[in-house]
N, C-alpha and C positions, 0 to 999 in steps of 0.2 A: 397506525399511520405515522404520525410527527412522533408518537413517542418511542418509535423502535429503529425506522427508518422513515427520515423525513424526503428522501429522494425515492423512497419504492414507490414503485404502477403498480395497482390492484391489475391484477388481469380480469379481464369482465367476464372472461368464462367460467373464473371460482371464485368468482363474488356470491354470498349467501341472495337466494331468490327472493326474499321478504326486500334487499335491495336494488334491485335491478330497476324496478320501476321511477325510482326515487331516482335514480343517475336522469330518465327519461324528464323526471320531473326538473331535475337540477337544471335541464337546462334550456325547459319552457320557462324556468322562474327566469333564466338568466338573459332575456328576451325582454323580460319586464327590467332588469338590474341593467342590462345598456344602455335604458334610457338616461339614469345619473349619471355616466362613465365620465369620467375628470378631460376636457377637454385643452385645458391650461396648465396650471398649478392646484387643479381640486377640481370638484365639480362643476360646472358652467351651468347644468341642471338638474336637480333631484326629483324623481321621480317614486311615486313610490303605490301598491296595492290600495291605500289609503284611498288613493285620487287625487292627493294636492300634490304641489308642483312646486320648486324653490329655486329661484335665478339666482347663481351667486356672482358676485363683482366679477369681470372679464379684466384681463390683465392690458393699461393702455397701448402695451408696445405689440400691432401688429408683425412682427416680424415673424414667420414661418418657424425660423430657425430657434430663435427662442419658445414659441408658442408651442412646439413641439420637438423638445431635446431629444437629439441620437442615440441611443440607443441599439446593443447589439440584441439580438431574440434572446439567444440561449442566460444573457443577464438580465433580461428583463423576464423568463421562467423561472428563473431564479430568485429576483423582488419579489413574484408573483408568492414564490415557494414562502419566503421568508414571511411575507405578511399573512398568508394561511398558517402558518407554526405557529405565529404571535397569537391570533385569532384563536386557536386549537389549544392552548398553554390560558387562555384567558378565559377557556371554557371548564376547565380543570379538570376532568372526569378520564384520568389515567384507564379506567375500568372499563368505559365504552367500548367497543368496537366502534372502527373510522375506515370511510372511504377515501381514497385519494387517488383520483381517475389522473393525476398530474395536472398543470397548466396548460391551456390554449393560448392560440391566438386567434385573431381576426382581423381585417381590414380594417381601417376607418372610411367612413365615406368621404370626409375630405377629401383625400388622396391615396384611392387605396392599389395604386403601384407605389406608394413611399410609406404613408402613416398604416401602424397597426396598433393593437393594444392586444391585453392579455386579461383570461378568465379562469378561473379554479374553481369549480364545484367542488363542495363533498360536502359530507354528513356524520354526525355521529350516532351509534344507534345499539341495540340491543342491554340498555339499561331501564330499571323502571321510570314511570312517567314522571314521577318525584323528582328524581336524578337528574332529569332531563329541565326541567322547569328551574330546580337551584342552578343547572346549570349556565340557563339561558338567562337569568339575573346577575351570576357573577358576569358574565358578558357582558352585558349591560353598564352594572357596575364598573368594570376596569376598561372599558374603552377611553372613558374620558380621564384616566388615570395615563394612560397611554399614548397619549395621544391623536384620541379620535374625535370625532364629533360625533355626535348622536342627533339626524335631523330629521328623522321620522321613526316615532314608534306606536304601536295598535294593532289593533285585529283589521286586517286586511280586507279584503271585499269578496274574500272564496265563500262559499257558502260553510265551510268551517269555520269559520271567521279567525284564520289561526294569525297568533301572535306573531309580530313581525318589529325587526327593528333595522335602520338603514345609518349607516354611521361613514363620514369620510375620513379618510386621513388628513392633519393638519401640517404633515413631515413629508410627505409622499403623496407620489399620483396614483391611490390608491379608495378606492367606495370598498364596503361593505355591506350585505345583506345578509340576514339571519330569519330565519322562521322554524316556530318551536311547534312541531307537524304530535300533538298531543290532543286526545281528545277534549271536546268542548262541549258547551250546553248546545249547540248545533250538529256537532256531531261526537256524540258523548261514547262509540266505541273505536276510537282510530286503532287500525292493525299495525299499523306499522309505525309506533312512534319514533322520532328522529327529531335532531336539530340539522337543518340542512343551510346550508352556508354557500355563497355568491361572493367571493371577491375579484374584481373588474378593477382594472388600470383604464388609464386614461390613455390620450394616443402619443405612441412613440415613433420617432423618425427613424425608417431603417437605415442602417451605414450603407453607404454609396456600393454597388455591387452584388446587394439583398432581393434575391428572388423570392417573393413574400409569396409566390403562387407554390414553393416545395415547401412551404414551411405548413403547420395544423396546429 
């Protein structure tokens, strides 16, 4: 993925079948992970598996235009790209095999002929569980070295109870989500272990002209 080519599409027809599921997964989790989506300068609300919930400060100046800076698509798949590489470099496991289905986007509901935001699933995977666990610590570890916040971490409410950490950016309109898909005293043989990753933009204004309905 990020470490050979950080702009190549996995094509999904020769993607290994151990992860194809996990894409399907990526992006029931990222359903849960819109709920924190930065609506300002950072989150407006964090959500997380846990079940708690965190308001953060709202910026005083309604003004549209600032509430929601312009932004072109193809530069904000490109943020998107960059904060997944950080994200992937912070996990450290050169050795893995990585997914990287590319960036999305989607509407906001504010305005969704103007505001959209951006999503990047992937994963990393066919290392031992070990590997996978040091790695999910060094993440941890270096987010707040980096610049992130780290505002929910724990075992999630799946009957796996799998470890999960949700981190925002303090630099960028940029959340984070992590879950370390490894077996547990719940579910003590997981087949398919992975670190599977959520990173969600907040919403961006399209430039004047931006048919948001040809874009995905």
């Amino acid at each position: 993925m990020f470490c050979t080519a950080p702009d190549a599409v996995t094509d999904v027809a020769t993607e290994p079948q151990r992860v194809k599921r996990y894409r399907t997964a990526a992006f029931v989790s990222l359903a849960a992970t819109v709920a924190f989506c930065l609506l300002m300068s950072g989150c407006s609300k964090t959500a997380s598996d846990s079940g708690q919930s965190r308001a953060l400060p709202q910026s005083p100046n309604p003004d549209p235009v600032s509430r929601y800076p312009s932004l072109d698509v193809d530069k904000a798949r490109d943020k998107a790209r960059a904060a997944s590489k950080a994200i992937y470099e912070m996990i450290d496991m050169p050795q893995a095999k990585a997914t990287e289905p590319g960036p999305g986007i989607s509407t906001c509901d504010e305005d969704p002929g103007h505001l959209y935001k951006t999503f990047h699933p992937w994963s990393v995977y066919d290392v031992s569980e070990g590997e996978l666990k040091a790695g999910f610590q060094r993440l941890r570890k270096e987010l707040p070295k980096k610049g992130w916040k780290i505002v929910d971490y724990g075992p999630n409410k799946s009957q796996a109870k799998t470890l999960s950490l949700t981190a925002d950016s303090e630099t960028d309109r940029f959340s984070v989500n992590a879950e370390l898909m490894v077996s547990t005293p719940s579910n003590p043989h997981e087949k398919k272990p992975l670190i599977l990753v959520n990173v969600v933009s907040g919403c961006w204004r399209a430039p004047k002209g931006t048919d948001l309905n040809t874009q995905y």
